[in-house]
N, C-alpha and C positions, 0 to 999 in steps of 0.2 A: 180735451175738456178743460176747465176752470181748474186750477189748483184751489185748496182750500187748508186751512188751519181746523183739523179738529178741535186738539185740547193744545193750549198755548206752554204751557212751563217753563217760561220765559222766553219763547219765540215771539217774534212781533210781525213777521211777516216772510212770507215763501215768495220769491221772485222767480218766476218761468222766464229762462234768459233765453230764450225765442228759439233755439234750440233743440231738439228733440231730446230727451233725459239731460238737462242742464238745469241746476237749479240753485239759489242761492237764500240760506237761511239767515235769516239776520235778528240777533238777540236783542230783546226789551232790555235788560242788564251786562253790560259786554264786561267781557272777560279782560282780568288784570291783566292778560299779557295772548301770545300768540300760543303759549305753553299749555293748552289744554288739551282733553281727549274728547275725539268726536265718532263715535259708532251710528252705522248706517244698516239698513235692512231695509228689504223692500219686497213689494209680495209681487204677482205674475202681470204680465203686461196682458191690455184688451186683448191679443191675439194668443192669449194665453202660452206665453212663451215663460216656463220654470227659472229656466237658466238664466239670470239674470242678476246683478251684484251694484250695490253702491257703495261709492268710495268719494273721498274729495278728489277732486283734482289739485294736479302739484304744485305748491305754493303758494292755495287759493283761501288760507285761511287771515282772518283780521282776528282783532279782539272784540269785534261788533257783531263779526259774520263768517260767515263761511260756504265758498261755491263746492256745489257736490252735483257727479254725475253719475246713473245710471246706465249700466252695460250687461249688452247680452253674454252669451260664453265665447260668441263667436267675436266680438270686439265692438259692434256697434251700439251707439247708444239709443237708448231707448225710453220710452214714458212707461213706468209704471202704476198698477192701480192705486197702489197704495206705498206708502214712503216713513219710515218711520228714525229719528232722530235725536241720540241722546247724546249730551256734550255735558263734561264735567272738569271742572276748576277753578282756581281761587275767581273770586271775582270781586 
């Protein structure tokens, strides 16, 4: 499906990097430095699969943005329904 921005709080826009659970979040306000905290959670994929975890990928972070993937338990990535993303520091 369409990704979409519910409620923005300083996101400006979700890019589906083509993919399957590949995504890149990129901040309306970017951050002073690369030095921030980014927590990810995500609810069950269409095939309703539990087991499933987000995390960024390694060294995918900017002070603009940040690319982050979803994964099942068994290692493959995957689209979740739903995606949720908080990041905090100086900016």
């Amino acid at each position: 499906g369409t990704i979409a921005i519910d409620a923005s709080y300083n996101v400006t826009s979700i890019t589906d990097e083509g993919g399957t659970g590949l995504y890149t979040v990129t901040w309306d306000r970017d951050f002073a430095s690369v030095a921030y905290a980014v927590v990810m959670t995500c609810g069950e994929t269409a095939a309703a699969s539990p087991d499933i975890f987000a995390t960024e990928t390694s060294d995918s972070r900017a002070a603009g943005s940040c690319l982050m993937q979803v994964i099942s338990s068994g290692g493959a990535q995957v689209d979740p329904v739903i995606l949720f993303v908080i990041a905090c520091g100086a900016q």
